[in-house]
C-alpha positions in Angstrom: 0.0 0.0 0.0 1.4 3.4 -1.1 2.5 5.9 2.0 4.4 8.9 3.5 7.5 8.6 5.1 8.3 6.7 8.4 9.3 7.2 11.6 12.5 6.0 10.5 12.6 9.0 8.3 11.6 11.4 10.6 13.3 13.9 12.7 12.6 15.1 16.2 10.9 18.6 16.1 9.5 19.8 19.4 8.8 18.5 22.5 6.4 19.3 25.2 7.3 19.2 28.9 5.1 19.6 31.5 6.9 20.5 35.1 10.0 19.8 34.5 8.7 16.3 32.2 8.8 15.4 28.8 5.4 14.7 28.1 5.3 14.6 24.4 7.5 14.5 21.0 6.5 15.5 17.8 8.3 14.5 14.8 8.5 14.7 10.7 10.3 16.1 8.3 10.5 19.7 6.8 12.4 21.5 3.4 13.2 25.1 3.7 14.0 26.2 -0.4 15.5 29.4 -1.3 14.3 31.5 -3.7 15.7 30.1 -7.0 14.1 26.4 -5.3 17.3 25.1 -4.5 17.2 22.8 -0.9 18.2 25.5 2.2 17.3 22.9 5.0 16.4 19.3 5.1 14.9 17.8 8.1 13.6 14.1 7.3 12.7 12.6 4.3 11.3 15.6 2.0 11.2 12.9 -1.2 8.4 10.9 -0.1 4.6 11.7 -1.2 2.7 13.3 1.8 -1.4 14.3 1.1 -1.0 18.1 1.4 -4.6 18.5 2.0 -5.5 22.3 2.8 -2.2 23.5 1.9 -3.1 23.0 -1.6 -6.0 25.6 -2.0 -3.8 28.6 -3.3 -3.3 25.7 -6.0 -7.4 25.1 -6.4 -8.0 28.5 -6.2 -6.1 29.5 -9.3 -7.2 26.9 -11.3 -10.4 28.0 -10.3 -9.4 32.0 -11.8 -7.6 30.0 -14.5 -11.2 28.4 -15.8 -12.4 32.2 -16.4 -13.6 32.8 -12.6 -13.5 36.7 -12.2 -13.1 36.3 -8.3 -12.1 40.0 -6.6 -10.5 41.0 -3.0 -11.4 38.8 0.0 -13.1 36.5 -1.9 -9.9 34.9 -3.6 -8.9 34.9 -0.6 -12.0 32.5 0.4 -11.3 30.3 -2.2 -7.8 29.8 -0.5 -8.9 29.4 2.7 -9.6 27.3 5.9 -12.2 29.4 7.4 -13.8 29.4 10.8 -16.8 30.4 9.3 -17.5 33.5 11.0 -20.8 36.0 9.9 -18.0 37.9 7.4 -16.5 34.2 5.9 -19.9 33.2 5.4 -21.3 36.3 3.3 -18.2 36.8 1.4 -18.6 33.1 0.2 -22.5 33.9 -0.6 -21.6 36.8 -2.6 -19.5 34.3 -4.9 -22.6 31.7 -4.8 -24.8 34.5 -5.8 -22.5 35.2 -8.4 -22.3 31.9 -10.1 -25.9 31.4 -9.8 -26.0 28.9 -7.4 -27.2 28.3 -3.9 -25.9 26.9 -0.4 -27.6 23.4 -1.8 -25.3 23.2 -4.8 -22.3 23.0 -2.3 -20.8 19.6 -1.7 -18.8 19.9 0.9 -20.3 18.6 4.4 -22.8 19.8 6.8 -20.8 22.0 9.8 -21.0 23.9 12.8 -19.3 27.5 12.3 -16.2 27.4 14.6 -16.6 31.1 15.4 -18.4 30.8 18.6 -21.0 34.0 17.6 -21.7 32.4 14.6 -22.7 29.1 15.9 -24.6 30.7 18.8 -26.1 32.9 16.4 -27.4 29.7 14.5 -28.7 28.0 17.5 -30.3 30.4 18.7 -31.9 30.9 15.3 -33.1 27.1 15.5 -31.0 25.6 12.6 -28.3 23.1 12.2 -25.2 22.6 10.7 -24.5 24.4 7.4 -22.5 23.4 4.2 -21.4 27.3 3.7 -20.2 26.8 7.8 -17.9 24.0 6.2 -13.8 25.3 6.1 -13.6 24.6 2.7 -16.8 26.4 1.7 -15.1 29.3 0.0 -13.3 27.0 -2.3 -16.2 24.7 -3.2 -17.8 28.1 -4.2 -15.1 29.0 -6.5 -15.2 25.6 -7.6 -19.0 25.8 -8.2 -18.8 29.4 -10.1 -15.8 27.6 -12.5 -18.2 25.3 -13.8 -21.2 28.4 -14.2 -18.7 30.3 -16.0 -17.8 27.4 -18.5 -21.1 25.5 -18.6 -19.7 22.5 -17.2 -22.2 20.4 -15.1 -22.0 21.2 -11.3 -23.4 17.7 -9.9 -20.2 16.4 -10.6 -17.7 19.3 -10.5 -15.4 17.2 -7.8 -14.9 13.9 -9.5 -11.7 13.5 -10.8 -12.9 13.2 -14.4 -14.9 16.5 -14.0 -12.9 19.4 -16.0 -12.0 21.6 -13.6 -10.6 18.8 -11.4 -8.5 18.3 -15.0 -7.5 21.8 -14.7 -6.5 21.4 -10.6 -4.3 18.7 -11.4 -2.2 20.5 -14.1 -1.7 23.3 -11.9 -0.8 21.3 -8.8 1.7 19.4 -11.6 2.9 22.8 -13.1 3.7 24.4 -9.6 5.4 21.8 -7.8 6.7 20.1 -11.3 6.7 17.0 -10.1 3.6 14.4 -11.3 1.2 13.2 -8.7 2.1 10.4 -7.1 -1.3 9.2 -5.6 -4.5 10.4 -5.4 -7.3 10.1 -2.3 -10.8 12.7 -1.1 -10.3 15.1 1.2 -12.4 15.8 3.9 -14.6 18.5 2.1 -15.1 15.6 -0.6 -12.5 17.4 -3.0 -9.9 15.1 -4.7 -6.4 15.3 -3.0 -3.1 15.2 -4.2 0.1 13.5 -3.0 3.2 14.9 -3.6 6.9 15.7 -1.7 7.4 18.3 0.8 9.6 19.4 -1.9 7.5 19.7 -4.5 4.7 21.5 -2.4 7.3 24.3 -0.4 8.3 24.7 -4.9 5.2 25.1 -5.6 3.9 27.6 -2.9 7.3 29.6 -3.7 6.4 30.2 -6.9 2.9 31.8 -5.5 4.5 33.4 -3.1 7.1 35.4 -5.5 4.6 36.0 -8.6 3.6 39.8 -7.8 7.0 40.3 -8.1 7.7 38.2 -10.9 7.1 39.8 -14.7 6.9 36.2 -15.4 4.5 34.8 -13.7 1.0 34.5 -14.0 -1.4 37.3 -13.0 -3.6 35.2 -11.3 -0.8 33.8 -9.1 -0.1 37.1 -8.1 -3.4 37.9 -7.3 -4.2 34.8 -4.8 -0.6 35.8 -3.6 -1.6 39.5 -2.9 -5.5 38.5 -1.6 -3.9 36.1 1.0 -1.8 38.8 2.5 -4.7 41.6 2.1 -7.3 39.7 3.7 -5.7 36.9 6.3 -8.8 37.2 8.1 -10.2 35.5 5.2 -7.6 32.5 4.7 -8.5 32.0 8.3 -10.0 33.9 10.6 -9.1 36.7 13.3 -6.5 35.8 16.1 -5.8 32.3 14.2 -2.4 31.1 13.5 -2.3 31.6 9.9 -3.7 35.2 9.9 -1.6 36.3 12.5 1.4 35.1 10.6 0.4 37.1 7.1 -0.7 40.0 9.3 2.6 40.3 11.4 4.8 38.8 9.0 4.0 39.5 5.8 4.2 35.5 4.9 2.3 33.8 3.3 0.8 30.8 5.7 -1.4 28.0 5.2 -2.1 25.1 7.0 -3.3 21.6 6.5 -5.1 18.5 8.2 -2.3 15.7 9.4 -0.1 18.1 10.7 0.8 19.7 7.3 1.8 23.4 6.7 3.2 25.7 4.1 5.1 29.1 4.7 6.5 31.2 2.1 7.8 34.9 1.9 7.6 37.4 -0.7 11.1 36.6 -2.4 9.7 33.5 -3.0 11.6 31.2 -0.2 9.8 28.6 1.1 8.8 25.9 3.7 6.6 22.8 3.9 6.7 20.4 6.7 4.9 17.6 7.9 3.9 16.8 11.7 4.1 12.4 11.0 1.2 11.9 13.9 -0.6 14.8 12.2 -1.0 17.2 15.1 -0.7 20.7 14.2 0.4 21.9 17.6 4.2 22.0 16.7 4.1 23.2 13.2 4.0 26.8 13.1 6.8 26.5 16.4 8.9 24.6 14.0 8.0 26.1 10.5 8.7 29.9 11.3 11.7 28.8 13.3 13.4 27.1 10.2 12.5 30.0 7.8 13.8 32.3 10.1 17.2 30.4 10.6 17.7 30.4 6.8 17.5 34.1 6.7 14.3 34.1 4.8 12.5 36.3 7.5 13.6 38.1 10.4 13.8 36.3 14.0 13.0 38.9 16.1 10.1 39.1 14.8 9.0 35.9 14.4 9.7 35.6 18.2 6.8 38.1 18.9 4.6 36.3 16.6 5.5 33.0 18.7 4.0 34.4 21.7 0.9 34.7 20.2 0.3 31.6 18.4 2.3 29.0 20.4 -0.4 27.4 23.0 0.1 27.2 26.0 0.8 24.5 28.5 -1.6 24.6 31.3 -2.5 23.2 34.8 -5.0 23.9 36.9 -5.5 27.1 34.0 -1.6 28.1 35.3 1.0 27.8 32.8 3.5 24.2 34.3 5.1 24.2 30.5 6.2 24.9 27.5 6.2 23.7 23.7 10.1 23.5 22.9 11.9 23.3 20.1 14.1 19.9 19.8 17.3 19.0 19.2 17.6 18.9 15.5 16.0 22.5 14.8 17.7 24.3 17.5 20.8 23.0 15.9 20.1 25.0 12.9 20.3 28.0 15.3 23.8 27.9 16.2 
């Protein structure tokens, strides 16, 4: 049976100790690339196939602007993102529903509960359930949805694999990372997912990363690049880790189910690292710490940016902890 990398092939990355006891260990691997995509820092088996899963929506939503989809401000942004579904997320994505033609039923992604706590109050109280526009991935199923509007494809079937725009997803996923899919599975918005190497994704995200500046590349590239960073409320929602980091940082950020994340700065260097257990809780610790060693983006900052995203470790609601870097990052910090 096909699969990512083993333990075998993974490196420690953080640890967390709880008074004075090492509690837990995270471990994977990680590839910081500069610039012109040449390897910076390899932690781990970076060769390997991983499901990028959320990571790849910058990917999705450009093949979505690449099918004729005239998406504007936050709402690219939306199509990129892993919202909490908060009362703004939800009308930006109805505004692009309304705009293909299409309604809250034509979505195929699950049923959800908003994850912003006044938006799911705000539906209780209201006497309804879960929602498909509450869904993370709503914004990009929307983008999806308005794709096949735009071209007259049908939209009962716009996430089988067959289905055109999923065509079109798949040669942009290929083009960016320039490597060829090595597997394919479903997401859990019902969207087909693509495996490829930590590599190939942190080349891929680069390239997105560096197109506003880049006569070269493509306009819509530089566009989901430029929405990201204008509206990070939008990719994910206000106070979360990956807003925080494209508001503070000016990077762009984007996480992923399994313990997946991708970081990249303007010049186009990159990072894409995989937490093997698939706990998030490490991977923005680890992820900004490696960029920042490479010279990529600067420490001091990222430091204040740590404090705000790094949870805490709590007893009896006092911190008795930390989260701390292990022994093979710090070593990139000498």
């Amino acid at each position: 049976m096909p699969s990512t990398f083993t333990t075998a092939d993974a490196v420690d990355f953080a640890v967390l100790e709880r008074n004075g006891f090492i509690e837990s260990r995270h471990i994977g691997a990680a590839v910081v690339l500069a610039a012109d995509g040449s390897v910076v820092t390899e932690l781990g088996d970076i060769s390997s196939p991983i499901f990028p899963r959320s990571t790849l929506k910058p990917f999705q939503a450009l093949a979505s602007m690449k099918a004729g989809v005239p998406l504007r401000g936050p709402q690219v942004a939306l199509a990129a993102a892993s919202h909490v579904a908060s009362r703004e997320h939800m009308n930006v994505v109805r505004t692009m529903l309304d705009a293909a033609g299409v309604t809250e039923d034509d979505l195929q992604c699950p049923e959800d509960w908003p994850q912003d706590e006044e938006a799911r109050n705000e539906l209780v109280r209201s006497g309804k359930g879960k929602q498909r526009i509450a869904f993370n991935c709503s914004g990009k199923h929307a983008a999806f949805l308005w794709a096949c509007t735009e071209n007259g494809w049908d939209t009962a079937t716009y996430l089988e694999p067959t289905h055109p725009l999923q065509r079109s997803v798949a040669s942009v996923i290929e083009e960016y990372t320039e490597e060829s899919v090595a597997a394919w599975g479903v997401d859990g918005c019902g969207a087909p997912v693509a495996a490829v190497s930590l590599t190939g994704l942190a080349r891929g995200i680069g390239k997105v990363a560096k197109a506003p500046s880049d006569k070269h590349a493509d306009a819509r590239a530089a566009t989901v690049a430029t929405a990201m960073l204008d509206y990070p409320w939008a990719v994910h929602g206000n106070g979360m880790e990956n807003s925080v980091v494209m508001e503070d940082l000016g990077v762009l950020a984007k996480s992923g189910a399994e313990g997946v994340l991708v970081l990249a700065a303007r010049t186009g260097a990159s990072l894409a690292l995989k937490v093997l257990d698939g706990n998030s809780r490490a991977a923005t610790l680890v992820g900004l710490t490696l960029l920042a060693a490479s010279g990529a983006i600067d420490a001091d900052k990222v430091g204040t940016v740590l404090e705000k995203v790094v949870p805490p470790v709590l007893g009896g609601g006092r911190p008795v902890g930390s989260l701390r870097l292990a022994a093979p990052v710090l070593a990139l910090l000498d």
